[in-house]
N, C-alpha and C positions, 0 to 999 in steps of 0.2 A: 387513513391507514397508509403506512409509508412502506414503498417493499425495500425489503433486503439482499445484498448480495450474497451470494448459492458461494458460500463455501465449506464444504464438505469435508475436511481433512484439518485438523491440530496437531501440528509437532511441537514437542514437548523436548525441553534440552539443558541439559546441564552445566553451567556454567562456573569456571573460575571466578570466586568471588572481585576478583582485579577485571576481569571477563565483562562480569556483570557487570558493576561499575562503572566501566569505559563506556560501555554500547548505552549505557542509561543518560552517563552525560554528554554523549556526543551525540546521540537521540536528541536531549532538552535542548542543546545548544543550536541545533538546526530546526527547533520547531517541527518536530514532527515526533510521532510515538516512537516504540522500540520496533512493533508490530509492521509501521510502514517504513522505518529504513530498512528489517530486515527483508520485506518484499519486495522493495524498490534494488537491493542489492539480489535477490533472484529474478527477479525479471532482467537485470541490467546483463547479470550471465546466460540467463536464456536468448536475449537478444544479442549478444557477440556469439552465443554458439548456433545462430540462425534460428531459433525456435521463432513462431509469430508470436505475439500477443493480443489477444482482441479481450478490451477490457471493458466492461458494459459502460453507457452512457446514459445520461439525465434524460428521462423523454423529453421530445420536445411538446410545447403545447403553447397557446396563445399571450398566457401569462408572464410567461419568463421570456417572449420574443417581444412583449410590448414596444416598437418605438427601434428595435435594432433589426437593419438592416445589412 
């Protein structure tokens, strides 16, 4: 069983069909969803307006450190 990341809150938004469009292919175009540019551009405001971010990480565990030092 794999756990999940705790997020609690969906904002839902209405978009310019030209809107949508643009963020969909400049989303594909940088390999990443729509979902992570537009978190990657609130976080990137939160960190120029000083908020912290502490964003959870992969536990560590024997398997995944095999061999790296």
């Amino acid at each position: 069983m794999t756990t999940k990341r705790f997020r609690p809150n969906l904002i839902h938004i209405y978009l310019h069909p030209e809107e949508d469009k643009f963020i969909k292919d400049y989303a594909e175009q940088n390999f990443v969803t729509v979902s992570e540019l537009v978190r990657g551009w609130i976080h990137e405001t939160m960190k120029r307006e000083g908020y912290e971010i502490n964003e959870p990480s992969l536990p560590e565990n024997s398997i995944t450190n095999k061999g790296v030092k």
